[in-house]
TORTORZA-715537 format. One record per residue (C-alpha): residue number from 1; y, z, x. Coordinates in steps of 0.2 Angstrom, whole numbers. Layout:
N
REC   bakol       Y       Z       X
REC     NUM       Y       Z       X
...
END
This chain:
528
REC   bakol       Y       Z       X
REC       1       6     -98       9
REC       2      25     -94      10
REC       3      28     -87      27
REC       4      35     -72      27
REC       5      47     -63      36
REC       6      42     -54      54
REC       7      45     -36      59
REC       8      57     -38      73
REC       9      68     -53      67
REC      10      68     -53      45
REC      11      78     -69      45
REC      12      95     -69      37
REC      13      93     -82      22
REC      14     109     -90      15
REC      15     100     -87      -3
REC      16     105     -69     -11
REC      17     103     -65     -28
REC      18     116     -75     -34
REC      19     109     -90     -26
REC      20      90     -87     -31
REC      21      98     -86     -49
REC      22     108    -100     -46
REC      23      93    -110     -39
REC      24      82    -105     -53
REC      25      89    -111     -69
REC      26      96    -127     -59
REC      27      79    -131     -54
REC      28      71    -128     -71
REC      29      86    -135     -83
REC      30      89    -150     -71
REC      31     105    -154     -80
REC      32     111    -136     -85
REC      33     128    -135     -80
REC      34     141    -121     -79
REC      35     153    -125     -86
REC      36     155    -115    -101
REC      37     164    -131    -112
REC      38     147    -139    -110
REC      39     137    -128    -119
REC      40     148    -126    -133
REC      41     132    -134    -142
REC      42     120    -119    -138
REC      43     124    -105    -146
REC      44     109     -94    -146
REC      45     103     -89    -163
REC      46      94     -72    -168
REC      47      75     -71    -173
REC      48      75     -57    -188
REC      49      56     -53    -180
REC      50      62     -52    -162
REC      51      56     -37    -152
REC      52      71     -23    -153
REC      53      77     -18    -138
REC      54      84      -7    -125
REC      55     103      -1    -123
REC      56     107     -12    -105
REC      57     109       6     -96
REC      58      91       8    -101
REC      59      85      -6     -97
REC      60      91      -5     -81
REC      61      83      14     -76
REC      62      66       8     -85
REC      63      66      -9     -76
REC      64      67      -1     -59
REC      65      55      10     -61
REC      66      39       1     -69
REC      67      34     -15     -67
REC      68      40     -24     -81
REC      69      48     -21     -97
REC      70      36     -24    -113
REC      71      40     -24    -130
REC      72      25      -7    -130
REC      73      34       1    -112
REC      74      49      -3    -123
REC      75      43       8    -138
REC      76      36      22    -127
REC      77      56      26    -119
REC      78      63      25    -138
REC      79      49      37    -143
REC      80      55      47    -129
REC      81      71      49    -134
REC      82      79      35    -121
REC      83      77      30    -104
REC      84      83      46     -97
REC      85      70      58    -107
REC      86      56      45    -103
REC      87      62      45     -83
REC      88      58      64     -82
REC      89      42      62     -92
REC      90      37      50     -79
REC      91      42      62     -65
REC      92      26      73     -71
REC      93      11      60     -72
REC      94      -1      73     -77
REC      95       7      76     -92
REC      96       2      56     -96
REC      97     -15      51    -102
REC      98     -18      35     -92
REC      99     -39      34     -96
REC     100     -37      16     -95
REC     101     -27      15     -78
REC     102     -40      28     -71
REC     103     -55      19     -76
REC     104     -53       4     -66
REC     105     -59      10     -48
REC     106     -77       9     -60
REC     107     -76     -10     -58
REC     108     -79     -10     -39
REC     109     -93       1     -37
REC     110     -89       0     -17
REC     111     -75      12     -19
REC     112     -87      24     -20
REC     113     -97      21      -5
REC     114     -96      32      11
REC     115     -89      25      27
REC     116    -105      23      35
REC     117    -110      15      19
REC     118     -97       1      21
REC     119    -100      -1      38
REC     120    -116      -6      37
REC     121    -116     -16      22
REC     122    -102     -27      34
REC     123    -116     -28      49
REC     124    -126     -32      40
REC     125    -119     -46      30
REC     126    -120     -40      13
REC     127    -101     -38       9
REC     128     -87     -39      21
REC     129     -72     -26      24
REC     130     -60     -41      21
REC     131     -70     -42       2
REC     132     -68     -23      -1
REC     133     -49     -24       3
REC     134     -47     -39      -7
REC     135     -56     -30     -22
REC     136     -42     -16     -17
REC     137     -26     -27     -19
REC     138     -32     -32     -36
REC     139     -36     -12     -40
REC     140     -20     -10     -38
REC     141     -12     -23     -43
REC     142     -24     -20     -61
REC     143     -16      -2     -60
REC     144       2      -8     -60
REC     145      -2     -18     -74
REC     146      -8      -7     -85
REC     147      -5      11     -81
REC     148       5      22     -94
REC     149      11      32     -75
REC     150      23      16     -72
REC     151      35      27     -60
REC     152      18      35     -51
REC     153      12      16     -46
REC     154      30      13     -42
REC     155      32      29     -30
REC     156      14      26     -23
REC     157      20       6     -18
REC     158      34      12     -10
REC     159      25      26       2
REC     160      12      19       6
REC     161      24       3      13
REC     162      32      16      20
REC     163      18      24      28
REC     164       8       7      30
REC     165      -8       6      34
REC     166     -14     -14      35
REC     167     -29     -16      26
REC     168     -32     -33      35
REC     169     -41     -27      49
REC     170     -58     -19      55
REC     171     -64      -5      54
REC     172     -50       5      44
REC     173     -55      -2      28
REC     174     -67      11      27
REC     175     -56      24      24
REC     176     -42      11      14
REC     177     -47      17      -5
REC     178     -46      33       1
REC     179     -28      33      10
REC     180     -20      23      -5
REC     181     -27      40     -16
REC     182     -23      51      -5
REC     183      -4      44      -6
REC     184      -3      43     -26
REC     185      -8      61     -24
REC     186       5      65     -15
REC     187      20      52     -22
REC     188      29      63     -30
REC     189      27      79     -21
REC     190      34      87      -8
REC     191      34      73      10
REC     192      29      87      19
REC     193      13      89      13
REC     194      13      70      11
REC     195      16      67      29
REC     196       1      78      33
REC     197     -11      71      23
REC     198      -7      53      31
REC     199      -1      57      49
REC     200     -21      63      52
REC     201     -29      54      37
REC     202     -43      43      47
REC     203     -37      27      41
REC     204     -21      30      49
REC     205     -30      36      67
REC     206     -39      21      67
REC     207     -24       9      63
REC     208     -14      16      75
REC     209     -28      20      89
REC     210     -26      39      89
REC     211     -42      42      85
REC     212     -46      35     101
REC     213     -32      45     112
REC     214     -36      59     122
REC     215     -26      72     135
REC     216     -31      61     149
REC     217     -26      42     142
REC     218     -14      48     127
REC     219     -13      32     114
REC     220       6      31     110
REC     221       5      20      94
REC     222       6      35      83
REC     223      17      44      92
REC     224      29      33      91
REC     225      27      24      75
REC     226      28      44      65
REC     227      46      43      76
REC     228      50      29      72
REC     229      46      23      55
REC     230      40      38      47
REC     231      52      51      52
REC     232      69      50      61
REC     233      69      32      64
REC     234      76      19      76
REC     235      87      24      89
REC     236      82      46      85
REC     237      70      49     100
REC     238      68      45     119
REC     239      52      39     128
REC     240      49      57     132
REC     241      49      62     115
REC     242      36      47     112
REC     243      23      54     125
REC     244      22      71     121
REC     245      22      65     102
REC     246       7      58     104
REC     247      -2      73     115
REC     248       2      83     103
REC     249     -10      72      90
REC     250     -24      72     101
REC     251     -42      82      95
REC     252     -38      71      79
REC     253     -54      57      79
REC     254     -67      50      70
REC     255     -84      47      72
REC     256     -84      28      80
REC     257     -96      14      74
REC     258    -107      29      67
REC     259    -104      38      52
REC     260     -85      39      55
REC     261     -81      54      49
REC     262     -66      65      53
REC     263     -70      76      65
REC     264     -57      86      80
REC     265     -62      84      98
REC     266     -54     100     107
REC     267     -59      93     123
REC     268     -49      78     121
REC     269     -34      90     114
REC     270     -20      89     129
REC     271     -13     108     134
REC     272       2     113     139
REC     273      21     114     134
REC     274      27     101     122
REC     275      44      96     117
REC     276      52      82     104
REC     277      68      83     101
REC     278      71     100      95
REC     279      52     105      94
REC     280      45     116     107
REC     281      28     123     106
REC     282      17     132     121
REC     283       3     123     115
REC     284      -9     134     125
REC     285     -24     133     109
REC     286     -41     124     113
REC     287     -38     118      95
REC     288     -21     109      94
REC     289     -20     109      75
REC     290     -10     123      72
REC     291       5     113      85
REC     292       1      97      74
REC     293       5     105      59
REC     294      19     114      65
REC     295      25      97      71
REC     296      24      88      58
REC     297      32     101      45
REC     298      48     101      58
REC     299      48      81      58
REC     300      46      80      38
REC     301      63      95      38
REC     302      74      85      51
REC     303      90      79      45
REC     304      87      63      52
REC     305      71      61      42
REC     306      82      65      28
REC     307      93      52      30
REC     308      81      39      36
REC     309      70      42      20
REC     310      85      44       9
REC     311      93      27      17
REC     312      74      18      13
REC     313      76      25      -7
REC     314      93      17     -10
REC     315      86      -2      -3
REC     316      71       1     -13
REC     317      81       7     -30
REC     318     100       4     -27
REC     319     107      -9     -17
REC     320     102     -19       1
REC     321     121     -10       8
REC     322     120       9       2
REC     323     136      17       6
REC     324     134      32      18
REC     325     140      44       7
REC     326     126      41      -7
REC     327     114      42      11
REC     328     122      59      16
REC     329     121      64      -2
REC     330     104      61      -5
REC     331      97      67      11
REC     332     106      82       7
REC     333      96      86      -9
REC     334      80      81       1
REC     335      83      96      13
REC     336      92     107       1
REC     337      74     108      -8
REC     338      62     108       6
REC     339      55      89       5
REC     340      53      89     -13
REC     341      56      69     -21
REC     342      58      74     -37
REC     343      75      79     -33
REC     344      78      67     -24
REC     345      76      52     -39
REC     346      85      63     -50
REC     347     100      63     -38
REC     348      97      45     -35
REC     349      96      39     -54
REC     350     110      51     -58
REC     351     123      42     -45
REC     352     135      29     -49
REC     353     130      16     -37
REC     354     113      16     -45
REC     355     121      15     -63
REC     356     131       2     -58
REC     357     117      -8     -48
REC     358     111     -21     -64
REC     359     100     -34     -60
REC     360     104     -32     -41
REC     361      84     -31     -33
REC     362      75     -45     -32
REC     363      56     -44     -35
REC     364      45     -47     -19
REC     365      28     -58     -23
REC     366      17     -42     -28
REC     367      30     -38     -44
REC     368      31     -55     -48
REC     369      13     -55     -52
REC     370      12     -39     -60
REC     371      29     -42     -70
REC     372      23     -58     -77
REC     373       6     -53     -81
REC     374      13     -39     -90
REC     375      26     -48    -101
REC     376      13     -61    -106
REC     377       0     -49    -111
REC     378     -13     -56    -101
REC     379     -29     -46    -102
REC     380     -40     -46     -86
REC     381     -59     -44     -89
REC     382     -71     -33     -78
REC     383     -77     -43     -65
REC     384     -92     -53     -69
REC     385    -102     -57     -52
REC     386    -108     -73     -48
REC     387    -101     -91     -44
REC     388     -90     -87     -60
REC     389     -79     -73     -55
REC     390     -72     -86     -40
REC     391     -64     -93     -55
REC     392     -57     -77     -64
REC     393     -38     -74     -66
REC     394     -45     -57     -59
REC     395     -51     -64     -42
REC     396     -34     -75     -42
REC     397     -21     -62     -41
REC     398     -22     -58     -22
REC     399     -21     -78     -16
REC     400      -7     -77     -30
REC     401       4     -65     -24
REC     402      -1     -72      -4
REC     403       6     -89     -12
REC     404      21     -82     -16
REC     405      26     -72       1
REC     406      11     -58       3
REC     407      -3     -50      -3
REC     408      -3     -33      -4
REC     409      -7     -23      11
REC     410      -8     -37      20
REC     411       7     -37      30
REC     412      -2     -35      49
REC     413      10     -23      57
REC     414      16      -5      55
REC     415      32      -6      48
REC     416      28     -12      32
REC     417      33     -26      23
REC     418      52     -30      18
REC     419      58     -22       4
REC     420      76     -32       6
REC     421      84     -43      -6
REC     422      84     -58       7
REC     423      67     -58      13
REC     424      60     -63      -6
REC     425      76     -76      -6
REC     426      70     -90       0
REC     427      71    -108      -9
REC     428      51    -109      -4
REC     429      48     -90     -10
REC     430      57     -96     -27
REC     431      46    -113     -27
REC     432      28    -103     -25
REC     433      36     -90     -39
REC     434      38    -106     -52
REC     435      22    -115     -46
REC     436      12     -96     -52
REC     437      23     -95     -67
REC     438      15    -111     -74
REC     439       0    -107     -72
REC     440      -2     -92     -77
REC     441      10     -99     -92
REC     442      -4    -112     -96
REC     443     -18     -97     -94
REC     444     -30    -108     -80
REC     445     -42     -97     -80
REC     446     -60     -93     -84
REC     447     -62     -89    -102
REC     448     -67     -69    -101
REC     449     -46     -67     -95
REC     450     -37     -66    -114
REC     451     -20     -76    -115
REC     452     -10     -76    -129
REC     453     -10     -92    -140
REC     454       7    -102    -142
REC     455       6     -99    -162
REC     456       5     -80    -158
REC     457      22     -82    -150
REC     458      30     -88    -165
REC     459      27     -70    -174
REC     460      19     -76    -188
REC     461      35     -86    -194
REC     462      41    -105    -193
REC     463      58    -101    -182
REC     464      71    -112    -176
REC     465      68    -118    -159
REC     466      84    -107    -153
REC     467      77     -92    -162
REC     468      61     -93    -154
REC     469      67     -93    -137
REC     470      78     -77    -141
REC     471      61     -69    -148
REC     472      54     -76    -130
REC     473      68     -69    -121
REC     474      66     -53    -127
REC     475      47     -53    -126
REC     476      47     -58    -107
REC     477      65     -51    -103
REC     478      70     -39    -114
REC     479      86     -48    -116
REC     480      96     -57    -129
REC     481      95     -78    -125
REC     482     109     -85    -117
REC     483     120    -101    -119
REC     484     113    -108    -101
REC     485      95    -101    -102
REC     486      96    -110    -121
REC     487     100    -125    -114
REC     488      86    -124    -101
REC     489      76    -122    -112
REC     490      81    -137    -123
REC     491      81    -148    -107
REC     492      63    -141     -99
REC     493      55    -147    -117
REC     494      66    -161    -128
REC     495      70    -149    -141
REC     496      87    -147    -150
REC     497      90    -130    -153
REC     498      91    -134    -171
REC     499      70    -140    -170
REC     500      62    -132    -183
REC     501      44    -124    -175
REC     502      29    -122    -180
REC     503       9    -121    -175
REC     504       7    -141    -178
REC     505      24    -145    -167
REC     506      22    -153    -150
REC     507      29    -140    -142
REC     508      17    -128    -149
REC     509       3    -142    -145
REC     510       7    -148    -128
REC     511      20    -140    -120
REC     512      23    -120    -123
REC     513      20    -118    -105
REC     514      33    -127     -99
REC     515      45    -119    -110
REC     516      36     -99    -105
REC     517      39    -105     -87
REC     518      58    -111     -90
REC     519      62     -90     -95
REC     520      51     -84     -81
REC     521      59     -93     -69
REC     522      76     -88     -73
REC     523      84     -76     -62
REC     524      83     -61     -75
REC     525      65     -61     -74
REC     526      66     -64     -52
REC     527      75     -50     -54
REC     528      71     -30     -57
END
């Protein structure tokens, strides 16, 4: 596995976007130079039957906000009326049909067991909470892949990083599925209500220990870490603040090693005056919910919340280094309409520095794996059972994406996993990326997972090898080809771009994995 970066020291890597893209088509073209004089000799050539494409301006907004462009994404946003018109559709996913995307929480019948359930079946050796979160991970790595709600799946990654609740340890996974649905619920809502739903949900007291912290030994884990990573942030609170943070979340437990079921202990619920920052409540209630609530709606309106959350978005969708002003700007919209998010992206999209920010995110492990299974069309099967499933592309995509940097949700400590530019940077990181791009290029898998065949690449025509990488190119990267990426190509398989292609070529034979590879590992497809 590609180590990964940790939470106190994310290590600054001389490789930025740049240099990942310099990296990638050096490693795969070998010879490819810069210089422009030297590719005089490919020119990239049009295929008539190429997939039509996006202005760049679209491409951009739709890219950053799915997981992948595909030539049918592609043909939703033109249907829309553009990127623009298809970005506010996206902002109400219950207007979308998404049957297919809802239907796969079906395939793992566990999802739907009680927490008791789950419990048991792990004491008693029937099916581990490590194999109900790895069945999770490739839930919703499947709905990235295929749901019509793209910018839904993108919001739900990027709060429940945000508000991260490791799936790699006992016994939260009983409650795991339930927090990630919980989250999409509330993605696009208002974070007030979202910050309720997680600050209490029992997933989050067990992670955090709350569930065990009463008025006599208060737990300050989640006090903190809803100071400190959920709310105002690093450097907004004092140690007082921490301890009457978390007496004010005492009462909120679950039933231990039982059934574990949510349930508020008023006896364990500390009284008295509390006071964080500028929250001050009597607190005199046998039942502290009330106080919590009241809390946690003042934590989810302060203005550093605001700019903390704001700060988070522009990382996530703009840039690594987001000016100050954006920050300001966007925190205000956040509290000008009372937590709402909505607004927020709409404020976000609609600034220059987002319009201006091409190509500048890199792609962590988890996107990588969605992205490419989405521009090759792979088809994932239902899981089969048995010694077979071991071998399914299905059961492959977590140890994929932990090959690459990280699974998903596996990142071991609250703050979430990096969603930097140089933490995904690293010349190992871009290694593992081309090591899954082959094989998923060459389709080792079991036979019930649908790749498509190299003669389906070649849209039913007998191209020019120069026209059949642009079709590729526009398939997998919804770009034109370029001079350098041509001659990548040319160098990764023997071909002169002037090779006529067809289904009996030995390209089309022997090596069309190689030449899928030499496109995804270029830096437009590292990148989002």
């Amino acid at each position: 596995m590609t180590a990964a970066p940790t939470r106190d020291a994310v290590p600054r890597r001389t490789a930025t976007v740049g240099a990942l893209a310099a990296a990638a088509l050096a490693g795969t073209a070998g010879r490819a130079s810069a210089d422009p004089d030297e590719l005089g000799g490919y020119a990239p050539r049009k295929h008539k039957g190429a997939p039509a494409l996006l202005s760049r301006a679209d491409r951009h907004l739709v890219s950053r906000f799915s997981y992948g462009i595909t030539p049918t994404l592609a043909k939703e946003v033109r249907k829309a009326g553009g990127a623009q018109r298809w970005f506010e559709r996206q902002l109400n996913p219950k207007a979308i049909k998404d049957k297919k995307a809802d239907k796969l929480a079906h395939w793992w019948p566990s999802f739907h067991l009680s927490p008791a359930v789950l419990w048991q079946r792990q004491r008693d050796g029937i099916e581990g909470g490590w194999e109900v979160m790895d069945d999770y991970a490739r839930y919703v790595l499947m709905r990235r892949m295929t749901s019509r709600r793209q910018l839904l799946e993108v919001m739900t990654e990027f709060w429940e990083n945000h508000l991260h609740v490791a799936a790699s340890g006992d016994p939260q996974f009983t409650w795991r599925v339930d927090y990630g649905n919980t989250i999409r619920k509330h993605a696009l809502g208002r974070f007030d209500d979202l910050l309720r739903a997680t600050t209490t949900h029992p997933a989050m007291l067990i992670y955090l220990d709350a569930g065990e912290s009463t008025k006599d030994h208060p737990n300050e884990n989640l006090g903190r870490e809803l100071l400190e990573l959920h709310t105002v942030g690093v450097g907004n609170y004092s140690e007082k603040d921490v301890v009457n943070s978390a007496r004010i979340l005492t009462g909120y437990s679950v039933d231990y090693w039982k059934t574990w079921r949510p349930k508020y202990n008023a006896d364990d619920h500390y009284r008295g005056k509390v006071k964080v920052k500028g929250f001050r409540d009597k607190n005199k209630k046998i039942v502290g919910k009330a106080t919590t609530a009241a809390y946690l709606r003042y934590l989810a309106r302060h203005k550093d919340t605001a700019q903390h959350l704001a700060y988070k978005l522009c990382v996530k969708f703009i840039d690594d280094k987001p000016s100050k002003a954006l920050v300001r700007h966007l925190a205000k919209v956040y509290l000008d309409n009372d937590t709402a998010i909505v607004p927020v992206l709409r404020a976000l999209v609609a600034s220059p520095a987002f319009q201006h920010a091409h190509d500048k995110k890199v792609r962590d492990p988890g996107e990588d794996v969605v992205a490419t299974y989405r521009v090759l069309g792979v088809k994932l099967a239902k899981p089969a059972g048995g010694e077979e499933a071991d071998d399914s592309a299905l059961q492959s995509l977590v140890w994929q994406a932990d090959s690459i940097g990280i699974a998903p949700f596996s990142w071991e400590q609250p703050n979430g996993q990096p969603i930097d530019n140089e933490s995904w940077s690293s010349p190992a990181r871009l290694m593992a990326s081309m090591r899954f791009h082959m094989g998923a290029s060459a389709g080792w898998a079991d036979q019930a997972t649908k790749y498509r065949k190299p003669e389906q690449w070649l849209g039913g025509a007998h191209p020019r090898f120069d026209e059949l990488v642009d079709r590729l190119c526009a398939e997998l990267l919804h770009r034109e080809s370029s001079k350098r990426l041509l001659k990548a190509c040319c160098t990764a398989v023997d071909v002169k771009p002037y090779d006529p292609v067809d289904k009996d070529s030995d390209l089309v034979k022997w090596r069309f994995p190689q030449l899928l590879t030499t496109i995804l590992d270029s830096p437009e497809h590292l990148s989002r």
